[in-house]
N, C-alpha and C positions, 0 to 999 in steps of 0.2 A: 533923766536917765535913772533907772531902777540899777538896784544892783543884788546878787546872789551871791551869801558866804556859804559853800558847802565845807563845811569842818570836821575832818578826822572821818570819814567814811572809808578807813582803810580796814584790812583783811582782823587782825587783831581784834577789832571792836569788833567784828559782825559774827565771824566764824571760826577766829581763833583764842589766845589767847586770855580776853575779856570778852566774848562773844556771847549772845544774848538770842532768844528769837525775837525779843522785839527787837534788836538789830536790824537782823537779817530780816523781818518783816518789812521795814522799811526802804531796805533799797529801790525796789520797783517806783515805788512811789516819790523819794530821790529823783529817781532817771527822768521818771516822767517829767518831774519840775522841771530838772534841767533843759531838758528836750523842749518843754514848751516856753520857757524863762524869753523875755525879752529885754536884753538888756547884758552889764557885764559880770562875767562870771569869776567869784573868786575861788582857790580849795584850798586848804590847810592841811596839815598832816602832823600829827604827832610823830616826832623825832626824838626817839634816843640811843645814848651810843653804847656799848659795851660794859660799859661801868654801872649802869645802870641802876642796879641794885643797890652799889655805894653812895647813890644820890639822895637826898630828903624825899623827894618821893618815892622814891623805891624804897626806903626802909617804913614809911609808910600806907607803898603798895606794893608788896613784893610776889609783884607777877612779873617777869623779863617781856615788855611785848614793843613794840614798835620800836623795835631796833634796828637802826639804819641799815639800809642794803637787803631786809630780809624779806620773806612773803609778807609777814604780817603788817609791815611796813610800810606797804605798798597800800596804794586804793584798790576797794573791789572791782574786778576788770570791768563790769558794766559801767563804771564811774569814772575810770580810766578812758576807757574808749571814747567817754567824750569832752573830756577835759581839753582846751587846748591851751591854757597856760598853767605854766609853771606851777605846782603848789607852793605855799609858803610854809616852809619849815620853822616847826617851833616846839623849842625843848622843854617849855611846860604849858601849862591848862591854859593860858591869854596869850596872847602876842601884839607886843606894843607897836611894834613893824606891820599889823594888821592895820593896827589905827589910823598910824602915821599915814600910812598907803591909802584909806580912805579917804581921810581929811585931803591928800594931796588931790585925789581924785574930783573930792569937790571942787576944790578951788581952781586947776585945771577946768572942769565943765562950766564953772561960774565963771572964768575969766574969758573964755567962749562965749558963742551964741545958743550952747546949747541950755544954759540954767546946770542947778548944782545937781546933785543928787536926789531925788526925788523921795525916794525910800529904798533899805536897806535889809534884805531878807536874811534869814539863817535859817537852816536846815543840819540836820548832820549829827553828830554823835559827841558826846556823850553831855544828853540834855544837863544835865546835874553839874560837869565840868566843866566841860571846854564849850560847849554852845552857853553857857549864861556868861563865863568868864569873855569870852569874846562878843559877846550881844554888849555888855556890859562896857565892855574897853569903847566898841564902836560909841555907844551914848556917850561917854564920855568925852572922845575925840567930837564929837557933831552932838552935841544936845537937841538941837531944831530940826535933825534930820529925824523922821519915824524912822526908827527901827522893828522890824518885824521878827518872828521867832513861828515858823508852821510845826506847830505841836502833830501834826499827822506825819510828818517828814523828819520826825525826831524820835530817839529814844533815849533813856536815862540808865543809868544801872539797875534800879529796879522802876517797876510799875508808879510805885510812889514816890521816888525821886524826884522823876521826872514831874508828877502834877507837884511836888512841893516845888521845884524849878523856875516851873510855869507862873506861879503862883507870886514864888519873890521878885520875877519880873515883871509882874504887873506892875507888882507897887514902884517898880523903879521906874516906868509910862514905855515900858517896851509892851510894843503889840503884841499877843499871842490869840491869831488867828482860828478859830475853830475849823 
């Protein structure tokens, strides 16, 4: 069993608040994976609340964006529309409840007849933060499992972010597909 983490493809990162055209470049190419993806699908979403500002990250990024309940907070509707579970909410860049939920999964399909996890994709935003931090957490939870990273399906904050990204997760034996 394959699996796809789509991360933080909410309104914010694409066309709002931290919004980018390679963002917004990206989604089409998203939907598509999704669309064609065989296998289980996970989404993330960057959650924060109100306070936001007051927090370590906010006084080291002080833009208000993915604040619960709002547009930007939400997923882009094409990425919406085809979600059908849950996202996993997480109030910073990794989510160790990502992990956990993995590993579980393997050992689930490995205590089956179906075998574990096969490989492990990510997609989604923002290459530089939350897609290495969470590519990252996954290796760590499953060292044996390949993890994958579709650098066409990704964007970073800037241009060169994202290939210096690409770059630190090679050395860590994360795939990054051309």
């Amino acid at each position: 069993m394959n699996v796809l983490v789509v991360v933080d493809m909410q309104n914010d990162f694409i066309d709002g608040a931290l919004g980018t055209k390679e963002a917004a470049a990206i989604v089409p190419k998203v939907v598509e994976k999704i669309q064609n993806f065989d296998g289980e699908i996970l989404y993330t979403r960057d959650t924060h609340e109100e306070n936001y500002l007051d927090t370590q990250e906010g006084k080291k990024l002080p833009v208000a964006h993915c604040i619960k309940g709002t547009k930007g907070w939400e997923l882009h509707p094409k990425i919406e529309a085809l979600r059908k579970k849950e996202p996993i909410d997480k109030p910073s860049f990794g989510s160790p409840h990502l992990g956990s939920l993995l590993r579980s999964m393997d050992d689930e399909y490995q205590s089956s007849a179906k075998g574990g996890i096969e490989a492990i994709t990510f997609v989604g935003l923002c290459t530089d933060i939350c897609v290495i931090s969470n590519a990252m957490i996954a290796k760590a939870f499953l060292p044996e499992v390949p993890i994958i990273v579709d650098p066409s399906c990704c964007a970073g904050v800037t241009p060169e972010s994202h290939k210096n990204a690409l770059e630190a997760m090679k050395m860590c034996q994360i795939i990054c597909e051309e």
